[in-house]
N, C-alpha and C positions, 0 to 999 in steps of 0.2 A: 601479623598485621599486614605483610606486604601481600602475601597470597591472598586476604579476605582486601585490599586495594585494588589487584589485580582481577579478584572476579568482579567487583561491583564494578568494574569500568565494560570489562569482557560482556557483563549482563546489561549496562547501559547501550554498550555499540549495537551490542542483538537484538535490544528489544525496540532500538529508535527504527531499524529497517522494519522490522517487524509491526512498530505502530505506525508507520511512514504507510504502508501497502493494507496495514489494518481499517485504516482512517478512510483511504479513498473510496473500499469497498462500500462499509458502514455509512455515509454521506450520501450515497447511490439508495442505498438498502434502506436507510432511513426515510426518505421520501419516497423511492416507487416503489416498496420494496421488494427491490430486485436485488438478486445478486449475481454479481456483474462478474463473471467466469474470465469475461475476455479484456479483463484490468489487467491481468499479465501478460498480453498480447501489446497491452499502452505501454508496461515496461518493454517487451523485448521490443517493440519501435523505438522507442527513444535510445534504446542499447545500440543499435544500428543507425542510429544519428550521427552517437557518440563516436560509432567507428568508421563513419563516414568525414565526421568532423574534427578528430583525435590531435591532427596537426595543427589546428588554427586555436589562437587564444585562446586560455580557457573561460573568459566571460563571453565568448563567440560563440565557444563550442557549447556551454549551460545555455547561452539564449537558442540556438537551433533545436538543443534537444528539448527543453521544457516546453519550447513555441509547436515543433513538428505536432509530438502530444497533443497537448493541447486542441490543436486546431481538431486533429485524428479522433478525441473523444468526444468535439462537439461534431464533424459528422458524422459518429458511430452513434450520438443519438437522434439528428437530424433523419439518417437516413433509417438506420436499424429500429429504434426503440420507441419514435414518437407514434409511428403508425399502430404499436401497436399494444401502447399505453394501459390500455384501457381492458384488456386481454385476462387474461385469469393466469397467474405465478407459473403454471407450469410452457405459456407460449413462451412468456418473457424469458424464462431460464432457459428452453431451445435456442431461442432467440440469441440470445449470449453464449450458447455455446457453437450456433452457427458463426456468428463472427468472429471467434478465437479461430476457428479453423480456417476460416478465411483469411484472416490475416496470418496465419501460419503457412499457407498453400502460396498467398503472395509473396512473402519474405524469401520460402525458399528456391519459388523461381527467379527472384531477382538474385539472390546470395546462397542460393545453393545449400544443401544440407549441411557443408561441410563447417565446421568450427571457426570463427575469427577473432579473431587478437586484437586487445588496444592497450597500448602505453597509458595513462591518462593519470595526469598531474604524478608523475612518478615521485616527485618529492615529497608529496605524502606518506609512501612507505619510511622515510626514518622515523625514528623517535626519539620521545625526549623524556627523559630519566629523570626520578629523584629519586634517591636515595639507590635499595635495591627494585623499586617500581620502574619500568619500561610502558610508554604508553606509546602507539603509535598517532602519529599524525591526521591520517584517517580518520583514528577511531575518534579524536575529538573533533574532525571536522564534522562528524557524523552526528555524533551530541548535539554538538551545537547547534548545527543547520536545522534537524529535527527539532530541537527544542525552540527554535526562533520560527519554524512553520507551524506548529502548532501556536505559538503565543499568535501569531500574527491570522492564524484563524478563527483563534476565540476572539479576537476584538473584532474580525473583521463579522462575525458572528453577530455580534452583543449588540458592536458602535454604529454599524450602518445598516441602512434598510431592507436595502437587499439582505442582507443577512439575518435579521428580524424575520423578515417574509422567509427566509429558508427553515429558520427554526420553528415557526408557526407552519408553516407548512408538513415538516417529518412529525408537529404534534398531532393536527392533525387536517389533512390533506382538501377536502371537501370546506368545512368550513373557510378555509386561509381563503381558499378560490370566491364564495360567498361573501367575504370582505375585503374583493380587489384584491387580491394576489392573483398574478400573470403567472399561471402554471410554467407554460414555455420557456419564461426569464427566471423562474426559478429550476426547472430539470437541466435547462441547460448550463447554468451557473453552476450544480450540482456537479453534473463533468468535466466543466471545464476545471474547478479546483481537484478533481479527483485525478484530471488529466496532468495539473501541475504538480501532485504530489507523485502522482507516476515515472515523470519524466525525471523530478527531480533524486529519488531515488534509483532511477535506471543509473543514472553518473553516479552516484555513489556506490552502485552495485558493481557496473566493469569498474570503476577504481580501484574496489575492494579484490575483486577475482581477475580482471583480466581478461574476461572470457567472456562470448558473445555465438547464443546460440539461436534457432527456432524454437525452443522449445524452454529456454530461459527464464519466459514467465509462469509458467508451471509450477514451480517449489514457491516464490513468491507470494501467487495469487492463493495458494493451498496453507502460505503459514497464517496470509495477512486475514484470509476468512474465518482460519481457526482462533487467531484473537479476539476478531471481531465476535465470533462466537461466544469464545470465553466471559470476554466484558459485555456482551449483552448486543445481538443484533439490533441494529436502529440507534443504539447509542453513543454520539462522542466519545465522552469521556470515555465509554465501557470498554471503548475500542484500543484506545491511550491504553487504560491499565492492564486491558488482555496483552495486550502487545510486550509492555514491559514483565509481566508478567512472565509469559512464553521465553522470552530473551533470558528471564532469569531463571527460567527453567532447565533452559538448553543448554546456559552457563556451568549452572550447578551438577549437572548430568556430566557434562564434560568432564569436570575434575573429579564428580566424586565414583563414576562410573570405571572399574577395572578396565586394564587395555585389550583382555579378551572378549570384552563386551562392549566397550568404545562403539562399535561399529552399530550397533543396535542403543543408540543413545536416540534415537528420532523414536522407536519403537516404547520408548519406556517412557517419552517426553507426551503420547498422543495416548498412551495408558492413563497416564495423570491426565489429560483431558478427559477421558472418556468417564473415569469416578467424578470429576468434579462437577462435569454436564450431569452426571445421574442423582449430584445432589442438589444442584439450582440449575435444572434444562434450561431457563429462562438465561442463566449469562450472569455475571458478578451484579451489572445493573442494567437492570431488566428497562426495555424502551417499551412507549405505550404502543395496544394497540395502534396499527392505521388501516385506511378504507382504503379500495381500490384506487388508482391512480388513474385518471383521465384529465 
């Protein structure tokens, strides 16, 4: 019992990072349907907030890094993506892959290729025990925090207009515009919470490792698109359950994988994606078509 407590907790911490970077994508992808390569470029900025801002308070150092974000992914679409909206999937996808490198070219002239380190909220590493169960810190601040952005997206979803108009719009994009929906105030709403979910997962990422590189958003942006894939490109929800999904993938691999095969546990983890894509391509829950985006 204690080992089947300890993976459902191991599969819950995995899979909230994993829907946390699932979600931002999907949100982007949902309305232009782009997919936005250089979301892990939003994480490794805000990683670099973090370790700019590592000393000062920690509701100082969350407002710097979720705000820098933020600000970073509505001019990544001001400048990058509005011009060129209206483009055919494969400009948009250049498109995003020009600006990951971009912002990876700028990073390491300012901070160098070389690796940096942040302390950040050290007290999170204990834990706290019941019985023979050990949970860390972290990992329920991780929980938790995931599970209160996602509740606090679906209402903001559901309850407000803006959010109405975002959902009418990923159903479908031409009509929303046809009955007053402000494309602009919706794309750019779009990044900016995709930029909040970035930021706010970059803190809980160096929290987790410590480590802060160029190249950082990489594994992120690769796991959070493979969920998004999983639960179904364009969809919310699809995105959520890929995500927990994968997390309890990764978990289950973990323990139940030999230690001379430990090492190839990502390889056996994107096997099971690769059978389950060949029996629903479409994703757990498939999103409707949408039209081009202008």
């Amino acid at each position: 019992m204690t080992t089947a407590a300890q993976w459902v907790v191991d599969a819950l911490t995995a899979g909230s990072f994993y829907a946390l970077f699932a979600l931002g994508i999907a949100l982007i992808f949902g309305i232009m349907q782009l997919v936005n390569f250089a979301h892990g470029e939003l994480i490794m900025v805000g990683a670099y907030v973090v370790y700019l801002t590592h000393a000062w308070p920690w509701p100082l150092m969350l407002a710097a890094a979720v705000a820098a974000v933020v600000v970073l992914a509505l001019a990544m679409e001001r400048i990058a993506f509005r011009p060129v909206r209206g483009a055919n999937p494969a400009t948009l996808l250049i498109t995003s892959f020009a600006v990951s490198f971009l912002l990876q070219n700028l990073a390491q002239m300012v901070f160098t290729t070389l690796p940096k380190s942040a302390d950040v909220l050290p007290g999170l590493s204990r834990s706290v025990s019941a019985g023979r169960l050990s949970v860390s810190w972290l990992s329920v601040v991780t929980i938790v925090t995931t599970a209160a952005l996602l509740a606090g997206l679906a209402l903001f979803l559901r309850r407000t207009r803006l959010g109405v108009q975002m959902r009418a719009a990923a159903e479908d994009f031409q009509m929303a515009r046809l009955c007053g929906v402000r494309s602009n105030r919706v794309v750019a709403a779009a990044f900016a919470i995709g930029g909040l979910l970035a930021g706010v997962g970059a803190v809980l990422l160096v929290a987790q490792t410590g480590g802060i590189s160029i190249t950082m958003g990489l594994a992120p942006v690769l796991f959070g698109f493979t969920a998004a894939a999983v639960g179904g490109l364009g969809s919310l929800p699809g995105a959520v359950a890929g995500g927990y999904l994968l997390g309890a993938g990764t978990t289950l691999l973990q323990y139940a994988l030999p230690y001379q095969l430990a090492g190839y546990r990502d390889a056996f983890l994107f096997l099971g994606v690769f059978a389950l894509m060949s029996v629903r391509p479409g994703g757990l829950l498939r999103a409707p078509d949408a039209a081009v985006r202008v």
